[in-house]
One Martini backbone bead per residue (centre of mass of N, CA, C, O) as a GRO file, in nm:
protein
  214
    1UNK     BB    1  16.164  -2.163   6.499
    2UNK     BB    2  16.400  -2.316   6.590
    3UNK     BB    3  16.598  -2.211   6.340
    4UNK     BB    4  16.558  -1.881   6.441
    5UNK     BB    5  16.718  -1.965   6.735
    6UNK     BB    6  16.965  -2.050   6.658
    7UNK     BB    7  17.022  -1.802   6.469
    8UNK     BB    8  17.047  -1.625   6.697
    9UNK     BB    9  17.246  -1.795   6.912
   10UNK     BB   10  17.454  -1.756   6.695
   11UNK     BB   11  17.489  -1.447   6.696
   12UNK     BB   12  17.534  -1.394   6.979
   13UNK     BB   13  17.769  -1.569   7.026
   14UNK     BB   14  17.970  -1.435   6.824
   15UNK     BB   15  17.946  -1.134   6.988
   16UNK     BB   16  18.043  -1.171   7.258
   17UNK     BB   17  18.350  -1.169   7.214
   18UNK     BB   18  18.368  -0.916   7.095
   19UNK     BB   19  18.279  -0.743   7.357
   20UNK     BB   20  18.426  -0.864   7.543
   21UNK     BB   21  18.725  -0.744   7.404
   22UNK     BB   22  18.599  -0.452   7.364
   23UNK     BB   23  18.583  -0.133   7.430
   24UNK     BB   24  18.448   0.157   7.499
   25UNK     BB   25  18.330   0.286   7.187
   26UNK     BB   26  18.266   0.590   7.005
   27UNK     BB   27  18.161   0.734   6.793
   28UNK     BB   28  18.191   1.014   6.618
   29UNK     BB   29  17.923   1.154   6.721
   30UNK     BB   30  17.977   1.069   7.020
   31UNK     BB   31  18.264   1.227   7.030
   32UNK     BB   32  18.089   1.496   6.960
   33UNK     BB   33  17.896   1.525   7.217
   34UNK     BB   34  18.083   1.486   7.465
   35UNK     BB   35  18.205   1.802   7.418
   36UNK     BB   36  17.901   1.846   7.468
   37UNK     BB   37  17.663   2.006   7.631
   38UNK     BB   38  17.314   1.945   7.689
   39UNK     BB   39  17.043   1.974   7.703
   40UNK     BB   40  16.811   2.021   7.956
   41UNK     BB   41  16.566   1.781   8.063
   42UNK     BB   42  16.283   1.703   8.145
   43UNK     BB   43  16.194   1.422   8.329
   44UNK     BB   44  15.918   1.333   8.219
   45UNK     BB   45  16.040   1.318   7.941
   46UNK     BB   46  16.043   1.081   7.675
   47UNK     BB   47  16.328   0.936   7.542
   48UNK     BB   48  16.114   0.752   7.354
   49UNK     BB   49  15.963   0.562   7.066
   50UNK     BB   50  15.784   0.259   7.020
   51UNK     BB   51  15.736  -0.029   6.826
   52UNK     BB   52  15.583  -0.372   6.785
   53UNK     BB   53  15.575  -0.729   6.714
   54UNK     BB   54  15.520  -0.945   6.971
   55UNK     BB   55  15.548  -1.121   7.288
   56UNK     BB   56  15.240  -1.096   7.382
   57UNK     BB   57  15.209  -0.753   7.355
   58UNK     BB   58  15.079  -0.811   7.074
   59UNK     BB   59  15.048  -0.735   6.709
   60UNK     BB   60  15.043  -0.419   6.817
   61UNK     BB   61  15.301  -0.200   6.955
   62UNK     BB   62  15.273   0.061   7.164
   63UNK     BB   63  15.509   0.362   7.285
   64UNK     BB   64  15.727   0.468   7.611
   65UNK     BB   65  16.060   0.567   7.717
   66UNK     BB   66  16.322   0.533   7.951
   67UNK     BB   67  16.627   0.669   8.092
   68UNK     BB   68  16.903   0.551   8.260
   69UNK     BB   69  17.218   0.485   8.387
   70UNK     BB   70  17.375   0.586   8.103
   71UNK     BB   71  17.161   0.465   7.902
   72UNK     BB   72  17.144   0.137   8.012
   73UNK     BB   73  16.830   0.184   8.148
   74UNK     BB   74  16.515   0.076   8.034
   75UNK     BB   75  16.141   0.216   8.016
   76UNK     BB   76  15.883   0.056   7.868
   77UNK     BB   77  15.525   0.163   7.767
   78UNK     BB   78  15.252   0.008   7.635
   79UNK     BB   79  15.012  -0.066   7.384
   80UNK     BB   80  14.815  -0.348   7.274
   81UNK     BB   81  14.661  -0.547   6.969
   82UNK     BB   82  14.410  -0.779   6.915
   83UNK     BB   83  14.222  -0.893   6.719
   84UNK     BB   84  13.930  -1.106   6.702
   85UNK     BB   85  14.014  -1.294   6.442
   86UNK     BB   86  14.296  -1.403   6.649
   87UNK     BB   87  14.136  -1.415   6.967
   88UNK     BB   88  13.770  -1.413   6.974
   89UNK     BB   89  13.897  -1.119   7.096
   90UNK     BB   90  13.933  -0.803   7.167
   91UNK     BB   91  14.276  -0.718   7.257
   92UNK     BB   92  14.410  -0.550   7.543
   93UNK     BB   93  14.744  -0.459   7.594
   94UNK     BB   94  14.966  -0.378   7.901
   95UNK     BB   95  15.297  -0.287   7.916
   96UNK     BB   96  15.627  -0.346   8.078
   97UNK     BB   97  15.974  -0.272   8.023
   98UNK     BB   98  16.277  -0.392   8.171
   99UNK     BB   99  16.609  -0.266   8.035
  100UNK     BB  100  16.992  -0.407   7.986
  101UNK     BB  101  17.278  -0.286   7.926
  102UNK     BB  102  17.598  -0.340   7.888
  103UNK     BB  103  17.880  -0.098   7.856
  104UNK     BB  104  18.076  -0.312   7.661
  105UNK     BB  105  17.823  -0.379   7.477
  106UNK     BB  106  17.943  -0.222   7.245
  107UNK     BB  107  17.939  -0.185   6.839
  108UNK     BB  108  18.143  -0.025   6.632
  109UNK     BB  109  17.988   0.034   6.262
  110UNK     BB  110  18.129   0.275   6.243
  111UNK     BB  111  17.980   0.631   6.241
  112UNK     BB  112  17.605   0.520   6.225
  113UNK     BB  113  17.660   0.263   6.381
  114UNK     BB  114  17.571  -0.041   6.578
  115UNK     BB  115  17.616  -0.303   6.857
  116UNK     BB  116  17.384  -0.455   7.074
  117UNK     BB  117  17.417  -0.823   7.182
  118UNK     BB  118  17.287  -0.746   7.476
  119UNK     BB  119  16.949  -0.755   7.630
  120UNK     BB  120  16.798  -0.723   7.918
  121UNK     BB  121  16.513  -0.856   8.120
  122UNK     BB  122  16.145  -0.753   8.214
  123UNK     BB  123  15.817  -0.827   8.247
  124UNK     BB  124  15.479  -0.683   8.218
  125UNK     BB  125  15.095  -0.807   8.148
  126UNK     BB  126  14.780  -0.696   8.061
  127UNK     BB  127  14.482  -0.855   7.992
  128UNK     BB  128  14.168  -0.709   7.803
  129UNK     BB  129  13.927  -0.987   7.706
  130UNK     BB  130  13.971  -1.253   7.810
  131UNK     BB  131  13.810  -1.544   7.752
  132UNK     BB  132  13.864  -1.680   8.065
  133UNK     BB  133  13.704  -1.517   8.231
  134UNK     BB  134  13.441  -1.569   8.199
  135UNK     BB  135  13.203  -1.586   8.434
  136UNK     BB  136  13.004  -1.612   8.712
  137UNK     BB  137  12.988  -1.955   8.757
  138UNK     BB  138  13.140  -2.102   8.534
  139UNK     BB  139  13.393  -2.192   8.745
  140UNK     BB  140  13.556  -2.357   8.948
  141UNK     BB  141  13.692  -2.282   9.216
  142UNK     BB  142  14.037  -2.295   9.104
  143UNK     BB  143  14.059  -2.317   8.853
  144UNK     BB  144  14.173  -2.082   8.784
  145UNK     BB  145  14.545  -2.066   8.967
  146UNK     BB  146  14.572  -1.843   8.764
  147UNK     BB  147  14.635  -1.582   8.560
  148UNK     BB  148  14.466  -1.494   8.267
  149UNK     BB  149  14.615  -1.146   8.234
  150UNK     BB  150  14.899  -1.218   8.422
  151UNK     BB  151  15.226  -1.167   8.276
  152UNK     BB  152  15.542  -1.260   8.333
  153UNK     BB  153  15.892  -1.225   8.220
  154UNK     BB  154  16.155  -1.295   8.054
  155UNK     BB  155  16.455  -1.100   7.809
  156UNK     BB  156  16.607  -1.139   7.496
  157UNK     BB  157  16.842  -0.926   7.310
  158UNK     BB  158  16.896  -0.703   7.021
  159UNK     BB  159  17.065  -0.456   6.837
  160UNK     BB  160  17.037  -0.200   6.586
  161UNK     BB  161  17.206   0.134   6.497
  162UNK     BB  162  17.103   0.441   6.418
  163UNK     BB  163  17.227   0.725   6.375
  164UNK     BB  164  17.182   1.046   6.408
  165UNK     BB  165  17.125   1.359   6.359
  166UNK     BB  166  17.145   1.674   6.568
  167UNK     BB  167  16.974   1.859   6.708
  168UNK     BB  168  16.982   2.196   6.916
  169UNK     BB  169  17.009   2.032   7.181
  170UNK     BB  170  17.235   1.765   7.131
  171UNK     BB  171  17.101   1.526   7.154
  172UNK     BB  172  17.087   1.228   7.119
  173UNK     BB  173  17.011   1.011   6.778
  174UNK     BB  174  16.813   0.732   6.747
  175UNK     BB  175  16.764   0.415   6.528
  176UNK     BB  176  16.618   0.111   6.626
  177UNK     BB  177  16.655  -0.239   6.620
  178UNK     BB  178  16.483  -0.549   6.714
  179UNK     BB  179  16.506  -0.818   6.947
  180UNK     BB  180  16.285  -1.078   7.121
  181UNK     BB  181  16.295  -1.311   7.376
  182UNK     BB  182  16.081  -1.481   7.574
  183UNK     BB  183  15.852  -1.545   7.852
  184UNK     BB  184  15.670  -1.706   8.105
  185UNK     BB  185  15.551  -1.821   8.395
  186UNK     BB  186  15.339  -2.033   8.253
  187UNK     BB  187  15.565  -2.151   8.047
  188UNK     BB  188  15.768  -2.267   8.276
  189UNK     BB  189  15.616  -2.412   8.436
  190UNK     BB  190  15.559  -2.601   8.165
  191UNK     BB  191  15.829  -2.683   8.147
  192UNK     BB  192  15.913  -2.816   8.424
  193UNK     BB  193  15.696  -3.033   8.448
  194UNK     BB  194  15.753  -3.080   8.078
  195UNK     BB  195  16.045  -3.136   7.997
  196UNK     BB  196  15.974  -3.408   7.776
  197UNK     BB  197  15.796  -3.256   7.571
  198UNK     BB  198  15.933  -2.951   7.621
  199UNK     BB  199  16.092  -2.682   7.467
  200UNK     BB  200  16.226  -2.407   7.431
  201UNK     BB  201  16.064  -2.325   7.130
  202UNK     BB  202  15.772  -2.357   7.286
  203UNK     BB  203  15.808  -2.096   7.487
  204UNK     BB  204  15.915  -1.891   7.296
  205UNK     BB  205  15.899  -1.550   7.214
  206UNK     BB  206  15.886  -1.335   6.963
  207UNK     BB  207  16.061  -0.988   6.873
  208UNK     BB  208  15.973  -0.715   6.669
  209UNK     BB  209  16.152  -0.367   6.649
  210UNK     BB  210  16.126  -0.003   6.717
  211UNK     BB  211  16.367   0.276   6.816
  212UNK     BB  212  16.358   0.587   6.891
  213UNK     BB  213  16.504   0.890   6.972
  214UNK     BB  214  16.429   1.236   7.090
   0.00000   0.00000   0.00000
């Protein structure tokens, strides 16, 4: 785990200085795009669909979610689901991730690749079934002074996209691989009260999914 998060912040650090002085540049079907105005689509109709593993959010997770903000800010709802021989009960999570990339930080590789180096964002997950839960006088009031459902925290990662050829409708389509690290508020609390026993990539949780644009 330690190796994969170097890799991974040495991949980062490394695309960082190239996002930061290239300009933002469309690719050749986006700036053919561009010059044509997109079927206007119902509000409420979902921009994408997402599937993932790990993350904290199921060991398989299923979704769809919005784009705002000149599609640099997106909004993803889950449901995640965990086998019960891999968690003593099977856990169904419910989670939202809202997502941000920087607009500079696109890098065009070809006319049907991109590389966006860097997502931020936030999410928050409740889970249904764990057996921390306990029974009604099982635990004494206070043992868990947390919630055992409920957890938020930060994450980051990066994406890498290939360009889709466009339907009648004109929106661009997109098909996005990524990676997230993750961590949550129960992991930071326990890292900073233990930051002399525990490292940064005993709190991190990785996540790899893939996002359709549609």
């Amino acid at each position: 785990m330690a190796s994969l998060l170097r890799l991974l912040a040495g991949a980062l650090l490394l695309a960082a200085p190239l996002a930061a002085t290239s300009a933002p540049t469309l690719s050749e079907p986006d700036s053919l795009l561009a010059a044509t105005k997109p079927e206007p689509r119902p509000w409420f109709r979902p921009r994408h669909l997402v599937l993932q593993t790990g993350g904290g959010l199921g060991m398989v997770a299923a979704g769809t979610g919005y784009e705002f903000w000149q599609k640099r800010t997106e909004v993803d709802v889950l449901l995640g689901f965990v086998p019960a021989r891999y968690a003593g009960t099977s856990l169904v999570v419910v989670s939202a991730k809202l997502l941000y990339s920087p607009p500079a930080w696109t890098l065009p590789l070809g006319p049907k690749w991109q590389v966006r180096p860097l997502t931020a964002g936030a999410y928050i997950s409740h889970t249904r079934g764990n057996p921390n839960d306990g029974k009604p006088g099982q635990y004494p009031e206070g043992y868990y002074w947390f919630s055992t459902n409920t957890r938020v925290g930060p994450l980051l990662g990066s994406r890498l996209t290939r360009v889709l050829p466009t339907r009648s409708t004109e929106h661009p389509r997109h098909l996005s691989f990524y990676y997230e690290l993750s961590t949550n508020d129960l992991y930071l609390l326990s890292y900073f009260l233990n930051h002399r026993a525990l490292d940064l990539d005993d709190i991190a949780v990785l996540s790899l999914g893939v996002k359709m644009d549609f």
